[in-house]
C-alpha atoms as one frame of an Amber mdcrd trajectory, in Angstrom:
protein
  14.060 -25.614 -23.159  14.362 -23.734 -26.135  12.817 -20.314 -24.237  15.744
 -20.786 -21.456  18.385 -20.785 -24.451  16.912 -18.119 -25.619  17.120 -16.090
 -22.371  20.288 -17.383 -21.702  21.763 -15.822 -25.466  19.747 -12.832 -25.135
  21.638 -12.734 -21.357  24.869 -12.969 -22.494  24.420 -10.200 -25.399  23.214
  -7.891 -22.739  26.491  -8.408 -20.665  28.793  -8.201 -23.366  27.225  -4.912
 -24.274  27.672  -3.968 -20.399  31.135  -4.869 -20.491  32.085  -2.861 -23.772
  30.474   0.176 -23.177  31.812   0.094 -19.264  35.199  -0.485 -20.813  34.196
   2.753 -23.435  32.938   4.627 -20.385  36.136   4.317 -18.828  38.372   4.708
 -21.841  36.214   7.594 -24.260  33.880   8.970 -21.816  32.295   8.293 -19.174
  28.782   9.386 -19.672  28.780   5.875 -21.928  28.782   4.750 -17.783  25.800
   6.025 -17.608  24.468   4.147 -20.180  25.683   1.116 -19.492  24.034   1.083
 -16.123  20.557   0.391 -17.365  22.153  -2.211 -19.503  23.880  -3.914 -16.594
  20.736  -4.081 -14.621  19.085  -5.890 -18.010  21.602  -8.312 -17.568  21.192
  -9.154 -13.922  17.216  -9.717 -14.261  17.894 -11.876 -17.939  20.548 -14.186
 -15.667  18.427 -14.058 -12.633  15.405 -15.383 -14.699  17.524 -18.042 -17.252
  19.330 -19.504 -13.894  15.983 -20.277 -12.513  16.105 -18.488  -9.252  13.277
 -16.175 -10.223  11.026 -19.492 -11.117  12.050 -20.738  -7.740  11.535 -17.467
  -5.746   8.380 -17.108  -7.180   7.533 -20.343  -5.960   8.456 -19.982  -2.329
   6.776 -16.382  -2.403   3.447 -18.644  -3.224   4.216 -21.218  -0.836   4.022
 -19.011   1.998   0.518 -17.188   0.651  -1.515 -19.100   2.522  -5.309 -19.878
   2.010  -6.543 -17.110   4.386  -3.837 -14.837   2.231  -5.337 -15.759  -0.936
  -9.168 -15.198   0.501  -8.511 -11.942   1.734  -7.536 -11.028  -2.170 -10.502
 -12.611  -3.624 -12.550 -10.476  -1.198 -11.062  -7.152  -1.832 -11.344  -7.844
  -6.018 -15.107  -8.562  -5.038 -15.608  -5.996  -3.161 -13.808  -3.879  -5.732
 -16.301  -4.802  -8.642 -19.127  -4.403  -5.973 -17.775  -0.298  -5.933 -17.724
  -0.296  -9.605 -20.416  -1.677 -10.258 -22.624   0.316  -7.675 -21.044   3.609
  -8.803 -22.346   2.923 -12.563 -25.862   1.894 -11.317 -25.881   5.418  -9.653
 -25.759   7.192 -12.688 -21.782   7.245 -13.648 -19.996   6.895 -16.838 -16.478
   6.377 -15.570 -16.613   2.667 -14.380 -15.822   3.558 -10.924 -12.960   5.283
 -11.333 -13.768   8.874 -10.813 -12.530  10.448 -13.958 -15.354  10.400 -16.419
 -17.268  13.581 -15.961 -16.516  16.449 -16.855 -15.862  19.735 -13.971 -18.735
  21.641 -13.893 -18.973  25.065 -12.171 -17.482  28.389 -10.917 -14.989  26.395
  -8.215 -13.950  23.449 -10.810 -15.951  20.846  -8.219 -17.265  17.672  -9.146
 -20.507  17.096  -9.865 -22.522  15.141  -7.417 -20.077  15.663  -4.399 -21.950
  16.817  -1.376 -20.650  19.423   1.215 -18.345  16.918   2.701 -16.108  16.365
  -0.240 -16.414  12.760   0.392 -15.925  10.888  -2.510 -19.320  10.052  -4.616
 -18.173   6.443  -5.404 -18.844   5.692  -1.498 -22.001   6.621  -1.689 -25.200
   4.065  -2.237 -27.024   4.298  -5.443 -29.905   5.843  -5.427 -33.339   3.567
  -5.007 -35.880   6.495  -5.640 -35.239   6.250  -9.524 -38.521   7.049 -12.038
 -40.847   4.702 -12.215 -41.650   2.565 -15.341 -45.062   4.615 -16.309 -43.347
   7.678 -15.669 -40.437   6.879 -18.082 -42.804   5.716 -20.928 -44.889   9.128
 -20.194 -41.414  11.061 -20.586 -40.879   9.762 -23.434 -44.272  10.109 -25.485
 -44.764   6.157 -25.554 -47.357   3.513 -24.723 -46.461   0.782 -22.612 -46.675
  -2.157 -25.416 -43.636  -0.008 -27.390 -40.740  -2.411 -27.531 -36.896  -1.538
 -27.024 -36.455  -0.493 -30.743 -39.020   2.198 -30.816 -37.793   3.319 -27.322
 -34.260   3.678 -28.705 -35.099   5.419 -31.682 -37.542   8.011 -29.818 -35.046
   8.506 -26.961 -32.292   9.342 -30.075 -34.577  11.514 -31.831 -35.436  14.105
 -28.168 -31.817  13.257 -27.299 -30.770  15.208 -30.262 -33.776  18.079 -29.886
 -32.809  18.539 -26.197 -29.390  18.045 -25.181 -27.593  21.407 -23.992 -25.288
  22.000 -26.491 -27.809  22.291 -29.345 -29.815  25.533 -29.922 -33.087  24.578
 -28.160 -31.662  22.344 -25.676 -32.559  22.153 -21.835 -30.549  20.585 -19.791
 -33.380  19.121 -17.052 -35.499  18.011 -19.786 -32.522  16.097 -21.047 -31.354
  14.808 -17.622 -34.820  13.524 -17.160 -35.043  12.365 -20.624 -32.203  10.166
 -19.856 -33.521   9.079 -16.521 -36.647   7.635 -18.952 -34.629   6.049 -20.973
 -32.141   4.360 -18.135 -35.521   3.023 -16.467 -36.455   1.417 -19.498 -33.021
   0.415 -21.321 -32.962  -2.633 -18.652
């Protein structure tokens, strides 16, 4: 009861303020109108809420949600995290949202869009991914080396390789990652 009373005080401080600064707005100037619209509106959603109709409109609202309602939500959150999910197996860093790379080329596109345009979080992930043996082979390593040595190694050529360093090359680095994705799971 103590939150209510709180609500209730905070409430009536909100529409005493409305009242002075309508009476100002009217009396000084009345851009103080102006401000004491947002005020007012304060006011109404502080009573609405400390009277208990929001409590009890919330309510009804979830009365009439009915199970098939609440099912249909459940599927599209699933179904949701299924895109996400799928879209970061592919190869993304964005987690399915579409704004973690960075625009690449002459016309600004993104990569990995085909000549559709379609959006590339539709598409499937790709299955044809490097094999195991062909990973380890990438990255100079026998097939008994365990996930610390492959870490370290794939640091080490990550830092020789990648573009933006003097001797880098950017398909030996997109394969070196490839290697290392195959084997980081």
């Amino acid at each position: 009861m103590q939150n209510r009373s709180i609500v209730v005080g905070m409430a009536a401080t909100f529409i005493g303020l409305t009242a002075l600064l309508v009476i100002s707005g009217i009396v000084v100037s009345p851009v103080l109108l102006a401000v004491a619209l947002p005020f007012g509106l304060v006011s109404y959603f502080l009573w609405y809420q400390a009277s208990g109709r929001l409590r009890d409109r919330v309510r009804r609202e979830a009365g009439r949600v009915g199970p098939r309602e609440r099912e249909r939500a459940r599927q599209r959150a699933r179904a949701a995290e299924h895109r996400r999910a799928a879209h970061q197996r592919s190869g993304a860093t964005d987690g399915g949202f579409g704004r973690g790379r960075a625009r690449r080329g002459a016309a600004g596109g993104r990569r990995g869009q085909g000549a559709s345009g379609s959006d590339p979080r539709d598409r499937a992930p790709q299955t044809g991914g490097m094999s195991e043996r062909e990973a380890y082979e990438t990255l100079g390593l026998d097939r008994t080396a365990d996930q610390e040595t492959v870490r370290s190694t794939y640091r080490e050529r990550a830092k020789r390789l990648h573009p933006d360093g003097e001797d880098g090359d950017e398909e030996a680095f997109k394969e070196l990652n490839q290697a290392y994705e195959a084997l980081k799971e």
